[in-house]
N, C-alpha and C positions, 0 to 999 in steps of 0.2 A: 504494500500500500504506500502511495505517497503523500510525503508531506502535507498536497493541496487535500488531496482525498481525505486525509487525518482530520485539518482542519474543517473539512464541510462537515463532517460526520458531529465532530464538536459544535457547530454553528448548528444543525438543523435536531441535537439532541440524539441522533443515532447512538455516538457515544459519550462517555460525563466523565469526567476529572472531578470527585469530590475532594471540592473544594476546600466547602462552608459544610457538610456536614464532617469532614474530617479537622476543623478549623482547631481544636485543641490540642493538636499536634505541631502545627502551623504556630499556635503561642508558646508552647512551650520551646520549641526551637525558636523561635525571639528574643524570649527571655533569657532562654542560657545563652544568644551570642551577646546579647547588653548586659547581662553579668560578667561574662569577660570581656567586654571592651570598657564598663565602669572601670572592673580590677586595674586591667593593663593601664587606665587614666591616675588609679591610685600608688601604684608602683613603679610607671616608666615615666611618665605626666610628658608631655610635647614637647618634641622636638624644634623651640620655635627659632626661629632666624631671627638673622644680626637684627630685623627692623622693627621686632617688637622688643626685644632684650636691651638692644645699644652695643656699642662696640667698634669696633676698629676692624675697616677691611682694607685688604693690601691684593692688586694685580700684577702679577709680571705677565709681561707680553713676550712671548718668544717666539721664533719662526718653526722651533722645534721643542717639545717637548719630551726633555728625558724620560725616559720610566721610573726611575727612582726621584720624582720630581716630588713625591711626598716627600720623604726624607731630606731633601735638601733645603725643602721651607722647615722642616721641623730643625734643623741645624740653626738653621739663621736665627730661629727664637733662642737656640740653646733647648728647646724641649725633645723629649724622645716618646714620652706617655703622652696623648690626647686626653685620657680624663683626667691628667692631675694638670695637665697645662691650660686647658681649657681651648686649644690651639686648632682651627677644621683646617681643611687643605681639602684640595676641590679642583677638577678641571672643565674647565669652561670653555666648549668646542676645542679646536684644534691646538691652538696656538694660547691659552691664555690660563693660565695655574691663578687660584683665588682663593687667598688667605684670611678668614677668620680669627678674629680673638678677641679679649674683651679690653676694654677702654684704656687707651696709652694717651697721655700727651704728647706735646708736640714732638719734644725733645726724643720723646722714647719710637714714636713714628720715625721721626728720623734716621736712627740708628738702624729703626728695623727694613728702613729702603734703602739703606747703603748696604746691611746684609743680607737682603734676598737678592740686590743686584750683581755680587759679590758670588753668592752661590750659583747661581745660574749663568755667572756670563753676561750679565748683559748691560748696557745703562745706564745708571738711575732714572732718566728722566723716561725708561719704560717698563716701573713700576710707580704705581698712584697707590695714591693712600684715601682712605674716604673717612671719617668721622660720622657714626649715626648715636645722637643722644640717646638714653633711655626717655623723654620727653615724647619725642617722637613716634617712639614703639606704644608709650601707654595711650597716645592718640588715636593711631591706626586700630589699637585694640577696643577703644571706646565705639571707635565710626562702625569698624566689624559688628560688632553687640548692637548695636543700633539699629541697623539698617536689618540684622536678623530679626530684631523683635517688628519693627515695621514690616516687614515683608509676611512674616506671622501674620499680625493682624489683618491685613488687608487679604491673605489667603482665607481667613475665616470667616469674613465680611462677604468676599465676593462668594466663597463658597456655599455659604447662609441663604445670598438671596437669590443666587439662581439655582438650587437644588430646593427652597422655598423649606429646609428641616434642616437643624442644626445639630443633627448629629449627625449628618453626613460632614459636615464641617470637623465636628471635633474626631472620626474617624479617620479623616483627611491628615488632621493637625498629627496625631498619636503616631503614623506610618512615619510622616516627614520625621516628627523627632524621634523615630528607631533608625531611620534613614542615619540621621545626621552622628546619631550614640556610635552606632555600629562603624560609620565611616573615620570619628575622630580614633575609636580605638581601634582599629589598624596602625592609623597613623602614629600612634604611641607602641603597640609592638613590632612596628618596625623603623619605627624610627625615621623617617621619614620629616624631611626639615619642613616647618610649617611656615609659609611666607603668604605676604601680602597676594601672590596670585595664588595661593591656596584658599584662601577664605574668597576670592571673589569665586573658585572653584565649589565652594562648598556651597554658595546660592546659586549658582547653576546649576548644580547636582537636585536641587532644593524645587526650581520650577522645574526640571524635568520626571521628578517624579511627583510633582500634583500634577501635570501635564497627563502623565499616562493615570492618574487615579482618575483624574475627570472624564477618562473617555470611557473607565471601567464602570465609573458611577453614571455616566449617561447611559449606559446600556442597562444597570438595574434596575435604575429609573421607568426607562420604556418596559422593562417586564414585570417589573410589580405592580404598575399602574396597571397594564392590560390582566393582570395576574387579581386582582381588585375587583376588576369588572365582572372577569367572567368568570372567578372562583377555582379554575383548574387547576393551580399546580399555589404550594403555602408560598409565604414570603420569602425562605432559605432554598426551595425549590428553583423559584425566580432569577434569585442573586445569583444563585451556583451555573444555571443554566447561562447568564449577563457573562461571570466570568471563563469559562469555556469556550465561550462566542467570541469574544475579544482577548484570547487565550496567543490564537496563533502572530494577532496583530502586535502583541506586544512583544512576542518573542523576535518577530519582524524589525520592527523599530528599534529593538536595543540593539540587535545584533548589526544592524545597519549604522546606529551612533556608535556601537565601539569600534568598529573596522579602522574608521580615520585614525581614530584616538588612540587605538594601538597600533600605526601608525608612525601616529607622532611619536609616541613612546620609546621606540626600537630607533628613529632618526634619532634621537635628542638624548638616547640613553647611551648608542654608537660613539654619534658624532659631535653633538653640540655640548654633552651635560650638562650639571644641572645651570637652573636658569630657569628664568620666568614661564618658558614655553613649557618647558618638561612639568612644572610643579603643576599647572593648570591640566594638563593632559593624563598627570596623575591621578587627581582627585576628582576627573570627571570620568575616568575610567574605573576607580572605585565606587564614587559615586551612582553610578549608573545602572551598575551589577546589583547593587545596594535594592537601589527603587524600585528597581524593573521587578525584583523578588516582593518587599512590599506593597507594591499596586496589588500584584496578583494573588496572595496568598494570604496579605495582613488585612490590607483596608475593608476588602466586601464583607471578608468574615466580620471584622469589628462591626461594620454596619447591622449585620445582621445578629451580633450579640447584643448591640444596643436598642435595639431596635422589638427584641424577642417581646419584651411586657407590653408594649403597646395596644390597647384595646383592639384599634385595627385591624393589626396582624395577628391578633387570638382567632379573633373571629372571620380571618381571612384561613388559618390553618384550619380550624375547623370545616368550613367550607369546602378546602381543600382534602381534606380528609372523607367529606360527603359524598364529594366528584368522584374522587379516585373509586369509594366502593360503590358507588353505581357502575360506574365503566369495567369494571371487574364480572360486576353480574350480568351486564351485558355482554363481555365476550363470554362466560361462562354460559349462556342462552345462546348465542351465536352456534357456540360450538356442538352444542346438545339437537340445534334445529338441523346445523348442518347434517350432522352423523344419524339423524331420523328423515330429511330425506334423500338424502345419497349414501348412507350406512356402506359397509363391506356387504354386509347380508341382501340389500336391497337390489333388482335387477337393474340394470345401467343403459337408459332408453331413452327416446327423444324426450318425452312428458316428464320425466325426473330432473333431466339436465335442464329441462327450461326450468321447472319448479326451484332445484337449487338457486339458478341465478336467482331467482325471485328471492327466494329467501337472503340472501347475501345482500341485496338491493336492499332490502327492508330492515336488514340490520347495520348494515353501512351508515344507513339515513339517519341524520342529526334526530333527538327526539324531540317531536312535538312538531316537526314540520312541517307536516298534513301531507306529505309528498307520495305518490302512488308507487309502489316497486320497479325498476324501470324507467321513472317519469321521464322527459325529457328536461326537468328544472332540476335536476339530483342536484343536492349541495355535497361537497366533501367540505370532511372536516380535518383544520390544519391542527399542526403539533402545540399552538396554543390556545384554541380551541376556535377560532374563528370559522364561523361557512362561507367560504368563498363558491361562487356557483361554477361547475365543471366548464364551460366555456371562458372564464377569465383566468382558468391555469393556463390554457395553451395563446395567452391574446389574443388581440382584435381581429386576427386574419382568420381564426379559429373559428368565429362567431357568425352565425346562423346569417343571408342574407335577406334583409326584408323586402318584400313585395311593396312597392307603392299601389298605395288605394285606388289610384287612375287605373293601373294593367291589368287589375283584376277583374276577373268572368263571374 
């Protein structure tokens, strides 16, 4: 079977990925990855860069890059340990080694670009020295926190009034912030240097997975509403059948956003290092992995466990529960009329085989729809219960054509 095939069978209910009734499976594996990615926050805590912390960066530029070009900046400080120096060392694309460490004066900058020009061969005047305050980084880190809780809000506003139920909203909200838990602690066990294009990564990460919640929430939407009307199938029925539907779509669109992005990953991890591009590329390729999991698997279910007490939805299960055993006793009658009149035992003749069809005719037919066995108005009935009339499955071309009133005898 292929993929597309997979998918229709998902879309039209043939086959179901329980979802939402398996959804406690779905929490608990949530919960144990935000339990260790809290831990990994209280034991490793963030890797943050010179621009939230402060500190002193230093470039040499060279046309060539030794291999043992760590060591040789670790020389020029005099340090040989990273965690007791405090010292990074980093290369940056092809030609360009970048020195981290924390806050020097002038005097002591000085010294330290007469010594890396020293070790490497080359200049002074191509090695730069940069000063970043800690003033600076406790900014960035204010505007970051800021604009997250804005973007919050305004996701639970807009999501309030156009799903017109606000706990589609806070169902939305809970995904995003397992989204964002699960993506910082990676970032903490592996250590991963958190910069100023990291956080703008981490609000991209942020609207692309309300992005896919709302298209998963548009589809439960449309099936619990028609789910409402005509009683068929309960509210978890609905929801599980929405995410299924829009099962394969998402698996489409991630895998389609990560291609570039690992991508850039394998260019920048190669060739360029690190650097503004790689940190962005990073955390929207975690990030992505992240969401695309939460749409599917976190949001509907939580919709649907908030959603469980609702007068509504008791009395939409119930209903649904009514439907299901009538249609049960109906195929059970179906079956029973069949095998009395065309049985094994029974002779196999033109008057049987029309009667069968009859009978099949009449048990096919929606109930209560006055419709003679046969008729030429047969309704069928679709997988959500609607009667569409047998001449608008096949369209307009299909459809009977009418005599005008003039040609007639």
């Amino acid at each position: 079977m292929s993929f597309a095939d997979f998918g229709n069978d998902l879309y039209t209910g043939k086959r179901s990925i329980p979802v939402v009734p398996k959804r406690k499976n779905f929490y608990i594996v949530s919960l144990v990855l935000m339990a260790i990615a809290i831990a990994g926050l209280g034991i490793n805590k963030l890797n943050l860069g010179l621009e939230f912390t402060g500190g002193s960066e230093f470039r040499v530029t060279n046309q060539s890059i030794p291999e043992d070009y760590e060591a040789k900046a670790r020389e020029a400080f005099g340090a040989t340990d990273d965690s007791t120096s405090g010292v990074r060392v980093s290369q940056v694309g092809t030609s360009t080694v970048r020195v981290q460490t924390e806050r020097l004066d002038d005097a002591e900058s000085a010294q330290v670009r007469t010594a890396l020009a020293k070790s490497f061969g080359v200049n002074e005047n191509q090695v730069s020295a940069t000063f970043i305050g800690p003033s600076w980084g406790d900014s960035v880190t204010k505007q970051a926190l800021r604009a997250l809780v804005i973007f919050l809000i305004l996701v639970a506003i807009v999501l309030s009034i156009y799903f017109r139920n606000w706990k589609m909203a806070v169902a939305a909200l809970i995904a995003l912030a397992h989204d964002l838990v699960i993506t910082v602690g990676i970032y903490s066990f592996s250590k991963f240097e958190v910069s100023p294009a990291t956080m703008i990564g981490f609000l991209t990460v942020l609207g692309y997975s309300i992005y896919d919640t709302v298209v998963v929430f548009d589809k439960v939407r449309e099936n619990t509403n028609e789910a409402f009307a005509n009683g068929r199938m309960s509210f978890a029925q609905a929801a599980n059948l929405a995410v299924n539907q829009t099962l394969v779509r998402s698996i489409n669109t991630t895998v389609i956003g990560l291609l570039p992005i690992l991508a850039v990953l394998v260019v920048g991890a190669i060739f360029l290092g690190p650097g503004t591009l790689l940190d962005l590329a990073l955390v929207l390729f975690i990030g992505i992995l992240v969401g695309a999991y939460s749409s599917i698997f976190l949001a509907t279910p939580l919709l649907v466990s908030l959603r469980r007490k609702d007068p509504a939805v008791i009395e939409l299960d119930k209903r649904a529960s009514r439907s299901q055993a009538a249609r049960e006793r109906e195929a059970r009658n179906r079956e029973a009329q069949l095998a009395t009149v065309g049985g094994p035992s029974s002779p196999i003749s033109e008057s049987s085989d029309r009667s069968r069809e009859q009978a099949e005719a009449s048990m096919s037919r929606p109930a209560g729809s006055g419709a003679t066995p046969g008729a030429a108005d047969e309704e069928r009935s679709t997988l959500t219960g609607r009667s569409v009339h047998k001449w608008a499955q096949g369209g307009p071309r299909n459809q009977p054509k009418k005599t005008p009133k003039s040609r007639r005898k």
